[in-house]
C-alpha positions in Angstrom: -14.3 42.7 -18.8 -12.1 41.9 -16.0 -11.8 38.0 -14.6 -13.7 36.9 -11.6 -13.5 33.9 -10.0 -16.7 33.0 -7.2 -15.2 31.0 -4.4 -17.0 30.5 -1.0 -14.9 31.6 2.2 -15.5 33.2 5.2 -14.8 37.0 4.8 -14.1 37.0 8.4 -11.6 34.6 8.8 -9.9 35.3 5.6 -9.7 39.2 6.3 -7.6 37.9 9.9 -5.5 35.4 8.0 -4.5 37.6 5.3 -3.8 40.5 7.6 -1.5 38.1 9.7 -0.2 36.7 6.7 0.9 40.2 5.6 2.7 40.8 8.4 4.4 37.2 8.5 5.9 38.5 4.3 7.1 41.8 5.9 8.7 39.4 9.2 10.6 37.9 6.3 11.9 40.6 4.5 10.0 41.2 1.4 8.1 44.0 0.6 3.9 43.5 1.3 2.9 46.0 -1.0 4.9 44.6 -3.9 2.8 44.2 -7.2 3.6 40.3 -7.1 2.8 40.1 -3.3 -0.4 42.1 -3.0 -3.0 39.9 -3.4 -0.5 36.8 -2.0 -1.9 37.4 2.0 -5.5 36.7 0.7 -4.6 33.8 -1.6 -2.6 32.2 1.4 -5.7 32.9 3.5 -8.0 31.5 1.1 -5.8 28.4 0.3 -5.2 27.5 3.8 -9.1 27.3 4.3 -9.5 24.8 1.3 -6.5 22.8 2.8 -8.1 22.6 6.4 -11.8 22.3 5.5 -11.3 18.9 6.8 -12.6 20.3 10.0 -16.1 21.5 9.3 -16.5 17.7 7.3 -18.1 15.1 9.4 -16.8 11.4 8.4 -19.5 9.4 9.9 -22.1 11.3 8.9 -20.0 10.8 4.8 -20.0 7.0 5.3 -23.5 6.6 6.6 -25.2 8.8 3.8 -24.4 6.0 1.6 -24.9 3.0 3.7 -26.7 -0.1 2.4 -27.9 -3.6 3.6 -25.9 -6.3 1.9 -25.7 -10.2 3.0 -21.7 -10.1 1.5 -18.5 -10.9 3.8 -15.9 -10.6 1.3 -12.5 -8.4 1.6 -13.5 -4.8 0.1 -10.2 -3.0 -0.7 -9.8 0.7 -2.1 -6.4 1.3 -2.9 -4.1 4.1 -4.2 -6.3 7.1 -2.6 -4.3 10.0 -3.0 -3.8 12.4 -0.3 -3.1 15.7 0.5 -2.3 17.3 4.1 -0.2 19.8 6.0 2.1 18.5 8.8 1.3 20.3 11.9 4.8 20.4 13.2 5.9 22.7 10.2 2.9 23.6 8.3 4.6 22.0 5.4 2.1 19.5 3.2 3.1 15.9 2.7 1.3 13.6 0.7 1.2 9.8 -1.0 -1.6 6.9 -0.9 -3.7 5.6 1.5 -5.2 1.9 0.9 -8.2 0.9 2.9 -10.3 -2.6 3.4 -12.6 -3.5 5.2 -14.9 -6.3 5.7 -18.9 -6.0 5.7 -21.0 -7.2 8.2 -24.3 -6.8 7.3 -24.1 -3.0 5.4 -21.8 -1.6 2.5 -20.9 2.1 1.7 -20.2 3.5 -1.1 -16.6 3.1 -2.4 -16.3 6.6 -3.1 -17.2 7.7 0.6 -14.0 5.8 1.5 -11.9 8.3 -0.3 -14.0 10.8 1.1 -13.0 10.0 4.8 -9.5 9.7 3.8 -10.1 13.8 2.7 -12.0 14.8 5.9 -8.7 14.2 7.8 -6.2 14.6 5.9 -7.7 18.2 5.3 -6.5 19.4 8.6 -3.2 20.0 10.4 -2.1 16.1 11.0 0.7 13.8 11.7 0.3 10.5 9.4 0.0 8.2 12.5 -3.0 10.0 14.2 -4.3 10.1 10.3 -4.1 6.8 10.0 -6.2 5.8 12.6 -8.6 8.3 12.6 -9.7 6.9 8.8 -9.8 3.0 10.5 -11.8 4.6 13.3 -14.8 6.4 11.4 -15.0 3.1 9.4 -15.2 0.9 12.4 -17.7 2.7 14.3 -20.0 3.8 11.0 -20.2 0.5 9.4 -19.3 -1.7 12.5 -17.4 -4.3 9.8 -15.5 -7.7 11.2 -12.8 -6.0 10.2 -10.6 -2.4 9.1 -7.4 -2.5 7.4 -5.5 1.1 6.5 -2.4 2.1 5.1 -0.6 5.1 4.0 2.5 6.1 2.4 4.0 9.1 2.3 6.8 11.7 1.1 6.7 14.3 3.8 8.0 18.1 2.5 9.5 18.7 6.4 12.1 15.8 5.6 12.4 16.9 2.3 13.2 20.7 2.1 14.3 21.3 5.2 16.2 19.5 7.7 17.9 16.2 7.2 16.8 17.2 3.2 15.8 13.3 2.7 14.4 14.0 -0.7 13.6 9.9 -1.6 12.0 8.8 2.1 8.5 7.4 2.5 6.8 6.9 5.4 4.4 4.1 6.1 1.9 3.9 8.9 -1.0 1.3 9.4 -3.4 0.7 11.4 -5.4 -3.0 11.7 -8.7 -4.0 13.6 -10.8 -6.8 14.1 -10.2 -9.8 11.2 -7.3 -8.0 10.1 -5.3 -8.4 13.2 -5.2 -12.0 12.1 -1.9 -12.9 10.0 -3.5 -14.7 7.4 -6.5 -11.8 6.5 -3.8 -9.3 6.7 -1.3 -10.5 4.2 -4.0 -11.3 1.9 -5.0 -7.8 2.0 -1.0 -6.7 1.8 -0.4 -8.9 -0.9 -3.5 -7.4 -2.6 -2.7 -3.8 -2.5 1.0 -4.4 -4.0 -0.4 -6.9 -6.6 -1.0 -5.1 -10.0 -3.8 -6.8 -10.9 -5.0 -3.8 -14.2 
């Protein structure tokens, strides 16, 4: 009995993909119709759908399906959230950590939706910068909070494999509102995500 796996795409939009995507391996040089290459237009197709899903996701919607009254105004942090996305410049992925605080006002969401957010755009064709403030801006206007605090760090493939082939760079970008645009509430949280404290 043959092996099939049941994923959920869109036949349409994967038929278009992999027929481009055939055409892009015989641009290149290589043979389409190659036993190892047959089946590689609709993988591509179908990957590229999982890795941009980010699109049909709705972040807002994520954070307020788990929102909750709480009297509490202490420094929530989530760190080490890792992330996956595709540079738009070269379609190449990078990826690293984003840490995220924030701190309540009145309502709480669940710590998992955080990392949730962080997947709904980094699941689409980004550049770290605009990344990073679109996570700081779902949280601030969901859970209006005295305060947002994100950062990520990254290893970008683009520098890496092509290019100036920087194989060891990391780029960090942040993004502060609210409390944490005051020095004090900021390095506490800096301090925090750099502490080991497990």
């Amino acid at each position: 009995m043959a092996y099939k796996r049941h994923d959920s795409y869109d036949l349409d939009v994967t038929n278009n993909l992999s027929e481009s995507y055939k055409n892009i391996i015989g641009l290149l040089g290589e043979d389409s119709e190659r036993e190892g290459l047959q089946k590689t237009p609709e993988r591509i197709a179908k990957a590229m759908q999982y890795l941009t899903q980010g699109y049909q996701m709705d972040a807002k919607a994520i954070l307020e399906s788990a929102k909750f009254h709480e009297d509490v105004s202490e420094m929530v942090i989530v760190k080490d959230i890792e992330l996956y996305s595709m540079c738009e410049h070269h379609m190449l992925p990078f990826y690293g950590k984003a840490h995220i605080a924030y701190i309540p006002n009145g309502y709480i969401t669940g710590l998992s939706k955080l990392a949730r957010v962080v997947d709904v755009y980094s699941r689409r064709m980004q550049v770290q910068e605009r990344l990073t403030e679109q996570i700081l801006n779902a949280i601030k206007e969901s859970l209006n909070p005295l305060g947002v605090a994100v950062v990520i760090e990254a290893s970008h493939l683009c520098m890496m494999m092509r290019g100036v082939s920087k194989q060891n760079s990391v780029t960090t970008t942040s993004a502060f509102c609210g409390e944490f645009t005051k020095n004090e509430t900021r390095s506490e949280f800096l301090r925090l995500i750099t502490n080991k404290l497990h």
